[in-house]
Every structure is written in structure tokens, then in C-alpha cells.
N, C-alpha and C positions, 0 to 999 in steps of 0.2 A: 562515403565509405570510411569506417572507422580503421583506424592502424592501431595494429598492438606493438609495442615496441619491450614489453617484456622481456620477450625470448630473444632479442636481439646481444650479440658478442655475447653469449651463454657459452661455457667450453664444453664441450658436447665430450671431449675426454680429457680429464682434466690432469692423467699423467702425460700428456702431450704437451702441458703449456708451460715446461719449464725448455722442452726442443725446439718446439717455435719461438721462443723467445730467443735463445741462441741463435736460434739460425736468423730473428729477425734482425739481429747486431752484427752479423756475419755478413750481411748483403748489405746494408747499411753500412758498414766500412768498406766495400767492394765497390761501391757507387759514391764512396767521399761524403758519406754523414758520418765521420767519426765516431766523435758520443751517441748515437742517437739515443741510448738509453737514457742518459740524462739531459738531453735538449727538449727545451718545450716548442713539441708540433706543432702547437699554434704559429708559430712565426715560422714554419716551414711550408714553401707552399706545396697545392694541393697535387701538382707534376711529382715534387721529391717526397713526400708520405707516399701516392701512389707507387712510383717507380718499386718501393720500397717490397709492398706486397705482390706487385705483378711479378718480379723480380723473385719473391720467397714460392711463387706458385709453379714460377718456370722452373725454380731448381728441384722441388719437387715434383713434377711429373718429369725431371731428368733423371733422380733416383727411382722412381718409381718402373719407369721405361728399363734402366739398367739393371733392374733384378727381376724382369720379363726372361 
């Protein structure tokens, strides 16, 4: 089976991706990656990158719950 990988981290709204960004530096200093803006990932493992985003998804569907 072929994979496209195209469409793959495409910003599907692209005035969204200066918010996600902030918020991605905001949970990353909440979880003790400082800089993460300017650390290079590669040497971070694949636990603290993850934590990172499971961590931006929970605080999002906390805002999301709190304006139900």
C-alpha cells in the first residue's frame, strides 16, 4: 500500500498556528522544557515531545468543555 505523506502537518487553519504555538511553549514550561522553542527535539525523547502534545490536547478540550 502506498503512503502519501503530502498532506501530512498541513495547517488546515493557518490563523490558528501562531495560538498553538504559544500554547505549545506554555505546556512545555509547565512540564519543565523551558526553551522548548529553541531546543532541538531530536535530543529530546520521544516521552517529553509526546507529553508535550497530549498535554496541548487535554488543555484544549478543557477550554473547549468550559465554554459548553
Amino acid at each position: 500500500m502506498a503512503s502519501n505523506k503530502s498532506g501530512r502537518n498541513r495547517t488546515l487553519v493557518p490563523e490558528a498556528k501562531q495560538g498553538l504555538s504559544r500554547l505549545k511553549t506554555e505546556v512545555a514550561s509547565e512540564i519543565g522544557l523551558g526553551d522548548y522553542e529553541h531546543v532541538d527535539k531530536g535530543n529530546l525523547s520521544s516521552r517529553q515531545n509526546g507529553s508535550v502534545g497530549g498535554f496541548m490536547v487535554k488543555h484544549m478540550i478543557e477550554d473547549y468543555e468550559g465554554k459548553l
